[in-house]
C-alpha positions in Angstrom: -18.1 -6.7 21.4 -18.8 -7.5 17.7 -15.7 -8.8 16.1 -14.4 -7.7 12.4 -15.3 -8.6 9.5 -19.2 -8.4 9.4 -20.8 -9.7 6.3 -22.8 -7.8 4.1 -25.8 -8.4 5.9 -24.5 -7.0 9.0 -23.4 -3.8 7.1 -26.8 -3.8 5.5 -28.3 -3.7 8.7 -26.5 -0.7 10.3 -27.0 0.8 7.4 -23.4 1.6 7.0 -22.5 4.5 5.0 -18.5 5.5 4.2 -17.2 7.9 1.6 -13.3 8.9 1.1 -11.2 12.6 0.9 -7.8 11.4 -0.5 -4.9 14.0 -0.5 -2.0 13.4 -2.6 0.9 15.6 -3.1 1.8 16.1 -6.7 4.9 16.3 -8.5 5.5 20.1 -9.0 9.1 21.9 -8.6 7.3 25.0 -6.6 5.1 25.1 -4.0 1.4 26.4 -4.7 1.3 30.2 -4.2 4.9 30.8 -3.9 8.1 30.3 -5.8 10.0 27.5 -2.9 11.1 24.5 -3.7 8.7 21.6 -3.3 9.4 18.2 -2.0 12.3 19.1 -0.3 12.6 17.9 3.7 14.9 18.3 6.4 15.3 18.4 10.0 17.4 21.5 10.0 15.6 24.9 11.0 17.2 28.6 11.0 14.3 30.3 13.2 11.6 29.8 15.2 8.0 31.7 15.1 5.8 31.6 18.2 2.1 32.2 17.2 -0.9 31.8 18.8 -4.9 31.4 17.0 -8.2 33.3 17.5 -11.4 32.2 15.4 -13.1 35.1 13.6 -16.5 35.0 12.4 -17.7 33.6 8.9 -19.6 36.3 6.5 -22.5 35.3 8.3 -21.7 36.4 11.7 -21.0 32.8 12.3 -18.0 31.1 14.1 -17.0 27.5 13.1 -16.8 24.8 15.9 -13.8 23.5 15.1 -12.4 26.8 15.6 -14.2 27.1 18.7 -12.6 24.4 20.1 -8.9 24.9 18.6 -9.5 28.6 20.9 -10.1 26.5 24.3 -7.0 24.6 24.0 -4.9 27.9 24.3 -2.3 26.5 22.0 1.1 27.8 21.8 2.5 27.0 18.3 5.9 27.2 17.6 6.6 26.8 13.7 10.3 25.8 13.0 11.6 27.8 9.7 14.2 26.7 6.9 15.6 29.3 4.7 15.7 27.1 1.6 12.1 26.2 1.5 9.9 28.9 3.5 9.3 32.4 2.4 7.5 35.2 3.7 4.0 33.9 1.9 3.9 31.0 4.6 3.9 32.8 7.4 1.3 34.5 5.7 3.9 38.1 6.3 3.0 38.7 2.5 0.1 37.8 -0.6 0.0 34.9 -1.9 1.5 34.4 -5.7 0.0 33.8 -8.7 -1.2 30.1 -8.5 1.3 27.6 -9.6 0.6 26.7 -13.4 2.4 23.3 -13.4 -0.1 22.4 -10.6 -3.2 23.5 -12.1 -2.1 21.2 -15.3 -1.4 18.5 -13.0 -4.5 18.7 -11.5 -6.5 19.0 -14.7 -5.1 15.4 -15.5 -5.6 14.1 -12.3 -9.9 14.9 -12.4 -10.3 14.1 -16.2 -8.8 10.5 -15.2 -11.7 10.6 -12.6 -13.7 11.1 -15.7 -14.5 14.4 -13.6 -16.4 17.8 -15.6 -13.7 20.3 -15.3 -14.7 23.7 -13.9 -14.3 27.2 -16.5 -12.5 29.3 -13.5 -10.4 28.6 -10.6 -11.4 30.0 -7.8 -9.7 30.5 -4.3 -11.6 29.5 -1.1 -10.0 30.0 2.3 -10.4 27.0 4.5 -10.5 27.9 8.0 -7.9 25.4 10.0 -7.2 26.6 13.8 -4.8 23.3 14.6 -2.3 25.2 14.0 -1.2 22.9 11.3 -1.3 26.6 8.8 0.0 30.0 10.0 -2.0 31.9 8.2 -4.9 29.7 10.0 -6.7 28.9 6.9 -5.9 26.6 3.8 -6.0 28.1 0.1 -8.1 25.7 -2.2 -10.0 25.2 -5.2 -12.5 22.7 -6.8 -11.0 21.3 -10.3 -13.7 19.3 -11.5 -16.6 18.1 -10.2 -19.3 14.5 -11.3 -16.2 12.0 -11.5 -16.6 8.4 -11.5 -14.5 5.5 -9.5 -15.5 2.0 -10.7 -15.8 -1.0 -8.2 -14.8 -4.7 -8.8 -18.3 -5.5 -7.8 -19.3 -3.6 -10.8 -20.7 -0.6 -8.6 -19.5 2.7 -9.5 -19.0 5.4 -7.0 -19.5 9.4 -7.9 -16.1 11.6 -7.5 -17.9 14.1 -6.1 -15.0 16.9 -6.6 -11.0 17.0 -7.1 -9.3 20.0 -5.5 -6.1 21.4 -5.5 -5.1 22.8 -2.3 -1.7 23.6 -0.1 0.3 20.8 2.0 0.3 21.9 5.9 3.1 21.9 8.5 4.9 18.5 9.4 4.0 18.0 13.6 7.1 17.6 15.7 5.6 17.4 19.1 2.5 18.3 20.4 2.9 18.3 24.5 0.6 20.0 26.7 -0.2 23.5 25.5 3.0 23.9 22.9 2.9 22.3 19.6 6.0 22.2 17.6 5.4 22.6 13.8 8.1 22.2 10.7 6.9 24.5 8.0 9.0 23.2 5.0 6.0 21.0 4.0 3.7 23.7 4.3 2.3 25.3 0.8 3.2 22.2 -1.7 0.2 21.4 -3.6 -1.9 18.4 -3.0 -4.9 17.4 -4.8 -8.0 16.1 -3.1 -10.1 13.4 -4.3 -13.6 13.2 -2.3 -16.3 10.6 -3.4 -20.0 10.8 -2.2 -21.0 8.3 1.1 -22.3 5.2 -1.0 -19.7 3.2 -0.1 -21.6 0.0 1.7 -19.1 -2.1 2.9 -15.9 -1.7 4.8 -14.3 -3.4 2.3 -16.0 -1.4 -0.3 -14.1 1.3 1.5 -10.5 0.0 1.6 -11.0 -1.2 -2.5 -12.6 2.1 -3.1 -9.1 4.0 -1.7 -6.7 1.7 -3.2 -8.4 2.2 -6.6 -8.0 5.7 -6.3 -4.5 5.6 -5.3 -3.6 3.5 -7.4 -5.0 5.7 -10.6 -2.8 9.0 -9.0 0.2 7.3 -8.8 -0.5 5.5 -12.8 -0.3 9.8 -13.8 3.3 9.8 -12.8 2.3 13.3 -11.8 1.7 12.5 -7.9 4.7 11.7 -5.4 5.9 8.7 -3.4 7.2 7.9 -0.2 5.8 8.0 3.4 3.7 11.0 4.2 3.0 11.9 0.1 -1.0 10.3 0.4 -3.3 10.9 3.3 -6.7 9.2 3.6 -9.6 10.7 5.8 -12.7 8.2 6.3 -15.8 9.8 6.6 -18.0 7.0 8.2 -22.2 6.9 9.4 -25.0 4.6 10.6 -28.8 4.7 10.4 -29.3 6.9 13.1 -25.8 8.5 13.5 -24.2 11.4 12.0 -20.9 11.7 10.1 -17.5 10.8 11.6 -14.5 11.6 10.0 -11.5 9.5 11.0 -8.7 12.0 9.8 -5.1 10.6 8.3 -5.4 7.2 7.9 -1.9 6.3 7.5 -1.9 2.8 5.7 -5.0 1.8 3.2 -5.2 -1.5 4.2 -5.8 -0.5 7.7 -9.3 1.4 6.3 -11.6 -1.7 6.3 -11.1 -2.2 10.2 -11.0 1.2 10.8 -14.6 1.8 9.5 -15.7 -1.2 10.6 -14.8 -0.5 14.0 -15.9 3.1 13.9 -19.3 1.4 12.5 -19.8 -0.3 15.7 -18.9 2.3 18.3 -21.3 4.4 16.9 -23.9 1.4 17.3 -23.1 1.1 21.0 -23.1 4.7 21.5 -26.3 4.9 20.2 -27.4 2.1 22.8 -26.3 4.1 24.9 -28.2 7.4 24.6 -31.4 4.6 24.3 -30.6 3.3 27.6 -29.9 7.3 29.4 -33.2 8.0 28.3 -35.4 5.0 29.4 -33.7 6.1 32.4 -35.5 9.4 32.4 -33.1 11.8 30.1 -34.3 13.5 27.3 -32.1 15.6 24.8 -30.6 18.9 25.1 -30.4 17.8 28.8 -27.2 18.6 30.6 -27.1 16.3 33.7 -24.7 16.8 36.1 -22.7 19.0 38.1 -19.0 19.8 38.9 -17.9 20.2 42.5 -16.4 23.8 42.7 -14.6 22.5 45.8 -10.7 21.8 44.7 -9.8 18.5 46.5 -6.2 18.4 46.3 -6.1 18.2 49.9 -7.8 15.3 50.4 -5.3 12.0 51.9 -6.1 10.4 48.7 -4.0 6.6 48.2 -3.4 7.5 44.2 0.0 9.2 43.9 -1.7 11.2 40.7 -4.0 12.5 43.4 -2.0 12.7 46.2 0.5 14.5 44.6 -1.7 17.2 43.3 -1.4 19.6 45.9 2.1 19.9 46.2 2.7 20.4 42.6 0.1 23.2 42.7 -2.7 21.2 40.5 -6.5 21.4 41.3 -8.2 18.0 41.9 -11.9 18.5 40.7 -15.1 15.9 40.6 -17.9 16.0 38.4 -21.2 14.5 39.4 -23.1 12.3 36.3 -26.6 11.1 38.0 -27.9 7.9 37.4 -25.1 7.0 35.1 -23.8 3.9 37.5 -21.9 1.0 35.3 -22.8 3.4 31.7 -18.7 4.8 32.3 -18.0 0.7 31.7 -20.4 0.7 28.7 -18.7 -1.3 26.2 -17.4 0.2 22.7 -15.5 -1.5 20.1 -11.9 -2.9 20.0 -12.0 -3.3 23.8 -13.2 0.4 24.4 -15.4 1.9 27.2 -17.1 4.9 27.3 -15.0 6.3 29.4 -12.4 6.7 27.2 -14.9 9.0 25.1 -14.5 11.2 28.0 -11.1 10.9 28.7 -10.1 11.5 24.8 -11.7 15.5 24.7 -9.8 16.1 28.5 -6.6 14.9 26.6 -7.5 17.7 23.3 -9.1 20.7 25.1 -7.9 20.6 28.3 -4.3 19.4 27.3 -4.0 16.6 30.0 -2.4 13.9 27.9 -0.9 11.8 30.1 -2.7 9.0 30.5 -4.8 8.5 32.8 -6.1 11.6 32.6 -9.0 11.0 34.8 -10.6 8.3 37.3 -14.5 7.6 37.9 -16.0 5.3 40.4 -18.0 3.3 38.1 -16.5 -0.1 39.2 -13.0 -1.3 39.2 -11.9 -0.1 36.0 -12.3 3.6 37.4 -8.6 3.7 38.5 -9.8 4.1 42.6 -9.3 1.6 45.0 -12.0 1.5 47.5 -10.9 4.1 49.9 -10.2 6.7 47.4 -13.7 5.8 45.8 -15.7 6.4 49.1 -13.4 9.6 49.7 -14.9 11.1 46.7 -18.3 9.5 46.7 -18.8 11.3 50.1 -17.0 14.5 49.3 -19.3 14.5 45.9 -22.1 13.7 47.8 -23.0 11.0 45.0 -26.2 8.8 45.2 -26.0 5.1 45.0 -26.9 4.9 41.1 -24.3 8.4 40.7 -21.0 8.2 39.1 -18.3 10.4 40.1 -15.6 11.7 37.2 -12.1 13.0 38.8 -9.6 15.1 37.0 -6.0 17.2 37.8 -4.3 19.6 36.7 -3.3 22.8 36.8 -6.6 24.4 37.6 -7.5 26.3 34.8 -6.9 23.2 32.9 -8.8 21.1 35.7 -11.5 23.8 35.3 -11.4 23.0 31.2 -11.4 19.1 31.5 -14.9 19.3 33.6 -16.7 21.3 31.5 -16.0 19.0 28.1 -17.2 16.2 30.7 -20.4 17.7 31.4 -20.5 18.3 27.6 -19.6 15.4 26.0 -22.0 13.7 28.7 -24.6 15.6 27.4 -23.7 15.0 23.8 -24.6 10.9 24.8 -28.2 11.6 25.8 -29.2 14.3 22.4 -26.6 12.0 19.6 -23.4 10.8 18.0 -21.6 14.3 17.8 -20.3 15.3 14.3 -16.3 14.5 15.7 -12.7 14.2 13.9 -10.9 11.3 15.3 -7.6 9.9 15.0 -6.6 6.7 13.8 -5.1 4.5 17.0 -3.2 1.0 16.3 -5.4 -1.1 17.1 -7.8 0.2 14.6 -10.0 2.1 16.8 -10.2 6.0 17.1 -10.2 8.6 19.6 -11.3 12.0 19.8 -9.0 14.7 17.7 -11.8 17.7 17.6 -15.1 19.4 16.5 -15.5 18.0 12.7 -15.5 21.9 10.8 -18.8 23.2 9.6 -19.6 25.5 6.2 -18.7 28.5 8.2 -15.0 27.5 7.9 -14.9 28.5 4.3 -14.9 31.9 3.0 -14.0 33.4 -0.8 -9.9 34.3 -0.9 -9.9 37.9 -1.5 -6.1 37.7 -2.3 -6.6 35.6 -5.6 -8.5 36.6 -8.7 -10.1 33.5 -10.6 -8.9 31.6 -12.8 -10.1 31.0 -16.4 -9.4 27.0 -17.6 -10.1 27.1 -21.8 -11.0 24.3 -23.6 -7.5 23.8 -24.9 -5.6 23.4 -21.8 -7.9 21.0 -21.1 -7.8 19.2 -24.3 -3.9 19.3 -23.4 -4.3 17.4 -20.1 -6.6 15.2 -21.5 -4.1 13.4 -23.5 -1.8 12.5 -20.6 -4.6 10.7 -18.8 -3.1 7.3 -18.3 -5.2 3.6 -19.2 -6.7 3.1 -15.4 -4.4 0.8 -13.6 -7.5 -1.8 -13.2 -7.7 -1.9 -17.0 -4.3 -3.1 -17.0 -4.3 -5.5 -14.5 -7.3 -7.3 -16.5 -4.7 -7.1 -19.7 -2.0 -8.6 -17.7 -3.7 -11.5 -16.5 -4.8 -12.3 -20.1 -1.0 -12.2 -20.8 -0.3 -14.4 -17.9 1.9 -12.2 -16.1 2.8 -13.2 -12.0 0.3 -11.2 -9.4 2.9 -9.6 -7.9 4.0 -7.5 -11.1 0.4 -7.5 -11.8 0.3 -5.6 -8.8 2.9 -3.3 -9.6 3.4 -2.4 -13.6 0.0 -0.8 -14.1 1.2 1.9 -11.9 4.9 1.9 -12.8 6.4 4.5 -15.0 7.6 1.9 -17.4 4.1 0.4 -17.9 3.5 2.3 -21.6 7.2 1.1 -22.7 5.9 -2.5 -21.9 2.6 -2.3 -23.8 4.3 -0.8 -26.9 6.7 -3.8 -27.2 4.4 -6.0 -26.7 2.3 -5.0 -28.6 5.0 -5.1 -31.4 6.2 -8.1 -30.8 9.7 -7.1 -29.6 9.5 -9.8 -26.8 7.2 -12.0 -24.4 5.0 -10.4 -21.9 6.6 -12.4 -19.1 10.2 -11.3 -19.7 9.3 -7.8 -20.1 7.6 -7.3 -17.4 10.3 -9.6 -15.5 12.7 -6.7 -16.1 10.9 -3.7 -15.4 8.4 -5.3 -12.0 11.3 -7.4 -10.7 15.0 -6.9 -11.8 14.5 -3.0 -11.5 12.7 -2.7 -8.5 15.4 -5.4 -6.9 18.4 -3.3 -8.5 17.1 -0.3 -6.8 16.1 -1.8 -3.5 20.6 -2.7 -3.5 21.3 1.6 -4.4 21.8 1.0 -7.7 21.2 3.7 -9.7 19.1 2.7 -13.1 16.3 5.6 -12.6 19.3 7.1 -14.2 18.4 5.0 -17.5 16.0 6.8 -19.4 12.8 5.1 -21.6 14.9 5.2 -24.8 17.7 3.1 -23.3 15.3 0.5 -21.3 13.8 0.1 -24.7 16.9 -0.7 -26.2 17.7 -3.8 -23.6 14.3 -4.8 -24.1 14.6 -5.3 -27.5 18.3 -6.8 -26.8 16.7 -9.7 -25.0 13.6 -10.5 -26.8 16.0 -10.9 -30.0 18.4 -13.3 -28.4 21.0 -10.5 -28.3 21.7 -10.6 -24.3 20.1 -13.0 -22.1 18.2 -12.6 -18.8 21.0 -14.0 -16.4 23.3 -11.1 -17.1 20.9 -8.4 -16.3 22.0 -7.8 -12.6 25.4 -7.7 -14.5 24.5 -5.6 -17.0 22.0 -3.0 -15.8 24.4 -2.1 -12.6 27.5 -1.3 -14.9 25.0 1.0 -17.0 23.1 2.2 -14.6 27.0 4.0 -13.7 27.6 4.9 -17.0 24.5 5.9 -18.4 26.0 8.2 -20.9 26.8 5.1 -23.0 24.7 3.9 -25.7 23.7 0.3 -25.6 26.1 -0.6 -28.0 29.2 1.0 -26.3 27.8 -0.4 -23.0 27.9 -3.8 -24.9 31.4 -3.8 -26.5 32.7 -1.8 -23.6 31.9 -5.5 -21.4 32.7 -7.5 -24.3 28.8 -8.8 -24.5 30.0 -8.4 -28.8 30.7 -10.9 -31.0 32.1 -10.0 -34.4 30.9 -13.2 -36.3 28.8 -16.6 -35.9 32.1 -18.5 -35.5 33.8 -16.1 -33.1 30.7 -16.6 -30.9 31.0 -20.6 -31.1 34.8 -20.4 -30.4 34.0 -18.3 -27.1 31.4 -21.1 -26.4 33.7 -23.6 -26.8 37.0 -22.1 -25.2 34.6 -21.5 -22.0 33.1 -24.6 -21.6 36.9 -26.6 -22.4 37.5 -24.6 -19.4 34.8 -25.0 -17.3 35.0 -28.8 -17.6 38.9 -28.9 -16.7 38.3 -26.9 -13.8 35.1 -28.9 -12.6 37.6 -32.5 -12.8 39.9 -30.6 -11.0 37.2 -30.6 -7.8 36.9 -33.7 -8.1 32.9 -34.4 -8.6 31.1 -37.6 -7.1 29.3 -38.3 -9.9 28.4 -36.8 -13.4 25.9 -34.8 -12.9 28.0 -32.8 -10.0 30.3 -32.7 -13.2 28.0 -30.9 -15.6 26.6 -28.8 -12.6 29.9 -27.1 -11.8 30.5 -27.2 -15.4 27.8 -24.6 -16.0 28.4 -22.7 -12.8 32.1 -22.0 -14.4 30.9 -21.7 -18.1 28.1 -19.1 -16.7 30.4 -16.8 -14.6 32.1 -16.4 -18.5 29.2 -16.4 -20.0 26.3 -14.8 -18.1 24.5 -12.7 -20.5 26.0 -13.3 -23.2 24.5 -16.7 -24.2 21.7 -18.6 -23.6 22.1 -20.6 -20.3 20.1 -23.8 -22.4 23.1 -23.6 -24.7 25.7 -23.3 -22.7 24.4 -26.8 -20.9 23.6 -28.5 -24.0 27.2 -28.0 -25.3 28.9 -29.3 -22.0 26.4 -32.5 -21.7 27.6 -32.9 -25.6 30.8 -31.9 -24.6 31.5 -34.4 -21.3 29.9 -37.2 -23.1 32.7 -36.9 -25.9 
């Protein structure tokens, strides 16, 4: 197996291919089509709602895969209901509402920072989703703008090929078997989607490409934050493959590996169908053939096996000619073939409990030698023939060997178009059909939408400087790379520009306060989102004047953070940070460091610079804030000299 990274060469070569759908929830009080609260989560349900999902046909007669596929699973979807934050609309019992008119500005934003061409009318597509994941079984959507741009480090600028704004689905509980468990309080907020075209070249093109965009949704201020708020799906192709989509990419980072990964599966699988048909296959065969024999009764030495019968499961074999050591057939990360296989019995046929099946292609089948032969002769398998054995309840078992027989054929004609999950070690694995243009269908229950010219001149103007611009900025200001990694897309970013750029105070100790102390204040549950822009303002220009000094901040900010009702000047003569005069400030000075030094003899020092250390360290807890630290010391080396 190839091992990640490949250079650009090597991506060259596969002709790799990779573009990006990033969902975001935005910050909205209401949920899309509806007048519940959005954002708010809990654990806590009041009812239950047992549903289960039939396709229907598209306007052309058509029915999608994925929907297809969802049917043969014969789901039983339980959806788990909170009063405060599910109405009638999400279990799709009643219309949807007017669309959400905080969203649509929100959105507006969000694709003219894309630099996208905003659309004149809204309107409502149904998205066909049969996962269960939506009651109503589709998804309400609608393209924003369309032609964006997302510049590259590299200088390579990738096309935004649409924003959309579209409803949040369920939150998965547990998905065991046939019954999936659903919470629906997610289910409705808005989201928008940001999906660029497939030139991304590089798997690290990828990864950069995703964190740029992130990045710019969270710089609006209009998106939220936390785990689960941002989803990525990967939509990933060679020369000679189709498109793979490798769905909810939980961490960016983990995106470059990911596609790399997926790059080189879909190289070996490709060597694969080479090899089946120099060995005589051609496509749209379908070799093989399922035993319609049930051999749970066989004195099988695996206790999966053996224990078949007696729990009333079916034990069934399918026959894949001349596929001998092509089970073994080596994917990436450490992946066989079989586990292709083995990952579509685990969706359609709901046998997830691993292993799921065993084959006779070598060792790594699962059979030791009896239970290899047994089946071999029972099969009735040729030397070059591999057997494949599932269990299961039976119409399960029955399910599981016709998605063998399937996907094996799938090998031999191409790379199927598939959706798969994300697994830890940054491979995939099967999670179904990837949907088709018969999923989508006009939404009959919503009229369009008509953007003017002034909204969008209205949305324009809160399009925030792209967080890349800043960054360049504050290297030029010499600013740390950790807080040049976080203020472009802080909330306090404009504050800092604007007092810099006034010369209120240094670059470095603004963006100190707002990238470091505020983030570390808030990390120990102190409250300062409490303090408003006005009032971080205020400190700011308190310490770039010399008015309170840095070392007091985690003082300071904590005790107004409590009381944020106070105006910096009562917060300041409340602590006693005030001095009424020039020669009341030196007498504090002095009175302290007289002090400090008594107290520091009193310890008894070894030598004089333990002296002046303790000095300070007394001096300071007096002090802190309210006077330079540099001063402090200077007067008690003057001081202890005298």
């Amino acid at each position: 197996m190839r091992s990640y990274p490949g250079n650009a060469g090597e991506w060259k070569r596969l002709g790799f291919r990779c573009g990006l759908e990033i969902h975001h929830q935005i910050r909205t009080e209401k949920k899309l089509f509806c007048h519940c609260p959005a954002g708010r989560y809990s654990d806590e349900w009041h009812a239950e709602v047992l549903r289960h999902m039939r396709p229907t046909l598209s306007e052309l007669g058509e029915y999608d895969g994925t929907a297809l596929m969802e049917f043969k699973t014969k789901k039983e979807i339980i959806y788990r209901l909170n009063r405060e934050t599910v109405c009638t609309y999400e279990m799709d019992d009643t219309p949807p509402f007017l669309i959400n008119e905080q969203a649509i500005d929100i959105a507006l934003t969000i694709a003219l920072a894309f630099n996208c061409k905003i659309v004149g009318e809204l309107h409502i597509i149904r998205k066909q989703y049969l996962d269960g994941s939506i009651p109503a079984g589709f998804q309400r959507t609608a393209i924003v703008g369309v032609d964006g741009e997302l510049p590259l480090s590299n200088g390579k600028v990738v096309r935004v090929v649409q924003l959309g704004l579209e409803e949040d689905a369920c939150r998965e509980v547990s998905d065991v078997g046939h019954r999936i468990v659903f919470m629906a309080d997610r289910l409705s907020m808005p989201l928008v989607e940001v999906v660029t075209d497939n030139t991304l070249a590089t798997p690290e093109e990828a990864q950069e490409a995703a964190e740029r965009i992130s990045r710019l949704l969270r710089a609006t201020q209009m998106v939220r934050r936390g785990a689960g708020s941002g989803r990525q799906d990967v939509n990933v192709s060679i020369d000679g493959s189709t498109r793979v989509e490798i769905k909810g990419v939980p961490k960016i980072p983990r995106i470059a590996a990911l596609t790399a990964h997926e790059a080189y599966r879909q190289e070996a699988l490709l060597a694969l169908r080479d090899e089946l048909r120099r060995r005589g296959f051609d496509g749209g065969d379908r070799p093989g053939r399922a035993l319609e024999k049930n051999l749970a009764g066989l004195n099988f030495n695996r206790p999966e096996l053996a224990g078949a019968g007696k729990a009333g499961d079916a034990v069934r074999a399918v026959v894949l000619p001349e596929a001998k050591d092509l089970l073994a057939w080596p994917l990436a990360g450490w992946r066989v073939f079989a586990q292709e296989l083995a990952g579509r019995v685990r969706v359609v046929a709901c046998l997830d409990q691993y292993p799921n099946l065993f084959h006779s292609d070598g060792p790594e089948g699962g059979l030791d030698e009896h239970d290899r032969r047994l089946i071999e002769r029972e099969a009735g398998c040729g030397s070059r023939d591999v057997a494949v054995i599932v269990w299961g309840p039976p119409a399960d078992a029955e399910t599981a060997v016709n998605e063998i027989l399937d996907r094996w054929a799938e090998v031999i004609d191409a790379i199927p178009n598939e959706t798969r999950q994300a697994m830890r070690n940054n491979t995939t694995d099967f999670e179904r059909i990837l949907p088709g243009p018969d999923r989508m269908y006009p939404d009959t229950d919503s009229p369009p939408y008509a953007i003017t010219d002034d909204r969008i001149e209205r949305a324009r103007v809160l399009v925030p400087e792209a967080p890349w611009e800043r960054e360049r900025r504050y290297r030029e200001q010499g600013l740390p790379e950790d807080i040049v990694a976080r203020l472009p897309i802080s909330p306090h970013a404009p504050l800092h520009d604007w007092l810099v750029r006034a010369g209120a105070i240094e670059p470095v100790r603004s963006a100190e306060v707002l990238a470091r102390v505020l983030i570390a204040l808030r990390r120990r549950d102190v409250p300062v989102d409490t303090l408003s822009q006005d009032q971080l303002e205020d400190l700011l220009v308190a310490l770039g004047d010399g008015r309170i000094h840095r070392e007091g901040l985690f003082d300071l900010l904590p005790a107004w953070a409590e009381r944020p009702g106070l105006s910096f000047a009562e917060l300041l003569a409340d602590l006693g940070w005030t001095f009424d005069s020039e020669q009341q400030r030196e007498r504090v000075i002095e009175q302290a460091v007289q002090d400090a030094l008594e107290l520091a003899r009193s310890e008894q020092p070894r030598d004089p610079d333990n002296l002046q250390r303790m000095a300070m360290g007394h001096a300071m807890d007096e002090l802190r804030g309210r006077v330079a630290a540099k001063d402090v010391l200077a007067r008690i080396v003057q001081t202890a000299e005298v």
